[in-house]
C-alpha positions in Angstrom: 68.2 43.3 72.4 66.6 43.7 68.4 65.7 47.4 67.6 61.7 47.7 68.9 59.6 47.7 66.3 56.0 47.6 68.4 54.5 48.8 71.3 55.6 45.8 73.0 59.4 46.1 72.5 59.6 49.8 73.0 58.0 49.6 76.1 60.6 46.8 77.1 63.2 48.9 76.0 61.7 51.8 77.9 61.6 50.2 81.2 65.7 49.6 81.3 66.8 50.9 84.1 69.6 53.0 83.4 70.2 53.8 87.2 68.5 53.8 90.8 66.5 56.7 89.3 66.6 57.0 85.2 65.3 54.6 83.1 65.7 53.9 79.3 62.2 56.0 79.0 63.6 59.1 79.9 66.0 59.7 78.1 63.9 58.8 74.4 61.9 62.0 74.5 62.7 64.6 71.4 60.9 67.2 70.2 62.3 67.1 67.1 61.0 63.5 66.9 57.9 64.4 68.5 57.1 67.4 65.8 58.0 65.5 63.0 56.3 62.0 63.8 59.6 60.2 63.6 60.5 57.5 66.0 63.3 58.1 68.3 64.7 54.6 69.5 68.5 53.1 68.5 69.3 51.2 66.0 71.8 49.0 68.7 69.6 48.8 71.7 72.8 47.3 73.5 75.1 49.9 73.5 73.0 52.6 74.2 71.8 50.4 77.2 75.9 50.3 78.0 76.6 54.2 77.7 73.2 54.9 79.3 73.9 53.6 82.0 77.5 54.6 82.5 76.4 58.4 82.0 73.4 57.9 84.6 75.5 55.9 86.8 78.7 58.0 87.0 77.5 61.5 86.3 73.7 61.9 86.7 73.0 60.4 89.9 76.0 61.8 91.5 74.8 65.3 89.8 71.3 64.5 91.3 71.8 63.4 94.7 74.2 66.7 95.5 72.0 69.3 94.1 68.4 67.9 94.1 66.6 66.4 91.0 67.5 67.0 87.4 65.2 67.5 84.7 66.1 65.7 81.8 65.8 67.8 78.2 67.6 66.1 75.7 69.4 63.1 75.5 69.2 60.1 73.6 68.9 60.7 69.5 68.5 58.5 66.9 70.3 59.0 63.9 67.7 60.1 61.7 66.4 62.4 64.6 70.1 64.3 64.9 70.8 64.1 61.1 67.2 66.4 60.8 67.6 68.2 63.6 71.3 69.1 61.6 69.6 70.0 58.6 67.1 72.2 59.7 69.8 74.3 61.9 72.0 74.5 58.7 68.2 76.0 57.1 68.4 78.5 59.5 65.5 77.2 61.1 65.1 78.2 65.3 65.1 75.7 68.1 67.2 73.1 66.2 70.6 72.6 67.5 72.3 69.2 66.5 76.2 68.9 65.3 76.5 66.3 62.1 76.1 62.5 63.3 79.7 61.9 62.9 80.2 64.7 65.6 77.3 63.3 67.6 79.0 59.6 68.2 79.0 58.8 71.8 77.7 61.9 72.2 73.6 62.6 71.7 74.1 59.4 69.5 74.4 56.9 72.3 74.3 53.9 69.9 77.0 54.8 67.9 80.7 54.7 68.4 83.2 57.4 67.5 85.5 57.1 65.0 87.8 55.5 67.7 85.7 53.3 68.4 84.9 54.4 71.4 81.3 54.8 73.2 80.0 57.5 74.9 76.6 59.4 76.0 75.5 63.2 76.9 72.3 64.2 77.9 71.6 68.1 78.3 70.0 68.5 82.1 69.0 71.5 84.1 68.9 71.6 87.9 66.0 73.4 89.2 67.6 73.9 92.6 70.8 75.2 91.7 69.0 77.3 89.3 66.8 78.8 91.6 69.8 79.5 94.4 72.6 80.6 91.4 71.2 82.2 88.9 72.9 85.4 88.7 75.7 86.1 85.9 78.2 83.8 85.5 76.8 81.6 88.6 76.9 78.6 86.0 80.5 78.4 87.0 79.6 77.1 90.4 78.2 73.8 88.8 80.9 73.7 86.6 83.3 74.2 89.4 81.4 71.0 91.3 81.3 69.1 88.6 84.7 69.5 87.4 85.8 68.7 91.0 83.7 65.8 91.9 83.1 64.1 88.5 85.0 62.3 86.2 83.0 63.8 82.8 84.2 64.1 79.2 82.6 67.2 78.3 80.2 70.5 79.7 78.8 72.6 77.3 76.6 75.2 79.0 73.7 77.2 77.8 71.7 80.4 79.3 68.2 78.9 79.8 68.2 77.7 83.6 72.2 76.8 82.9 71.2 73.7 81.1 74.3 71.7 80.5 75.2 69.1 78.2 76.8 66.8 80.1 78.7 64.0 78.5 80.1 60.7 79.5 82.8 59.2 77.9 85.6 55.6 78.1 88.5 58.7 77.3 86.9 61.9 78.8 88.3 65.1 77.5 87.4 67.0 80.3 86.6 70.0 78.1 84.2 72.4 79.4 82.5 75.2 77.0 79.7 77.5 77.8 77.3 79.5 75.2 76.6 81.6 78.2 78.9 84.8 79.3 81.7 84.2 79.9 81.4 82.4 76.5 83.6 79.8 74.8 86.2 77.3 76.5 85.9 77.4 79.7 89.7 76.7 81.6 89.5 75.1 85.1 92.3 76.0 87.4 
């Protein structure tokens, strides 16, 4: 699949389905993008298709048919999107949060491979449910717990709001689990 460049293409694009329940479309949204009127698509249609898919396959749905849906809030960036959303954290400015794109490779960056060569994906999530029944200090451990019990993931990073997690998907998971929430820092699973 070429890059879209109308309405036409990015609506095909959008309506891949990733998995039983995620589609392309969903995982395009960025308010970075949004704010600053860029357009948020990749550059290799096909391998972000491939890593999609494997992340919504593998992780996601299993994630989503254990605890109940899963709100989607970042995933997919372009990247001119991450490369911005870099800068403007490095200006100090608040609400951006993006590594370099180099770091970002089969990470946010679905459409780009690491410098192994490797693909990957990661999509930060929340689960409303869990939320809403664990949400006392330190209860993102629980989901970490599950997750690093029932899934096969590359890498958790966890943050305060509503224990969103970046979860990642990866072909040589590192099974590294971090957390920006008390306790903070790497996270050891015994």
């Amino acid at each position: 699949m070429k890059p879209p460049k109308s309405v036409q293409t990015l609506t095909q694009l959008g309506r891949v389905r990733l998995s039983k329940s995620f589609f392309m479309r969903d995982m395009l949204y960025s308010e970075i993008a949004q704010v600053h009127g860029l357009l948020n698509v990749p550059d290799d249609p096909d391998l972000a298709i491939a890593a999609g898919t494997r992340l919504c396959e593998e992780l996601l749905e299993p994630l989503q048919d254990h605890w109940g849906r899963i709100a989607i809030r970042s995933a997919y960036r372009s990247r001119e999107v991450n490369a911005l959303g870099n800068k403007m954290m490095r200006l100090g400015k608040a609400g951006y949060n993006c590594a370099i794109n180099e770091t970002s490779a089969a990470g946010h960056i679905w459409d780009m491979r690491d410098r192994n060569g490797h693909m990957g994906a990661v999509a930060c999530v929340v689960v409303p449910a869990f939320y809403d029944r664990h949400h006392g200090p330190g209860d993102w451990q629980i989901l970490a717990r599950w997750i690093h019990d029932h899934l096969l993931y590359s890498t958790l990073c966890f943050y305060p709001t509503y224990w969103a997690v970046n979860i990642g998907w990866h072909e040589r998971p590192e099974r590294r689990i971090d957390s920006f929430v008390a306790p903070k820092g790497r996270w050891v699973a015994s």
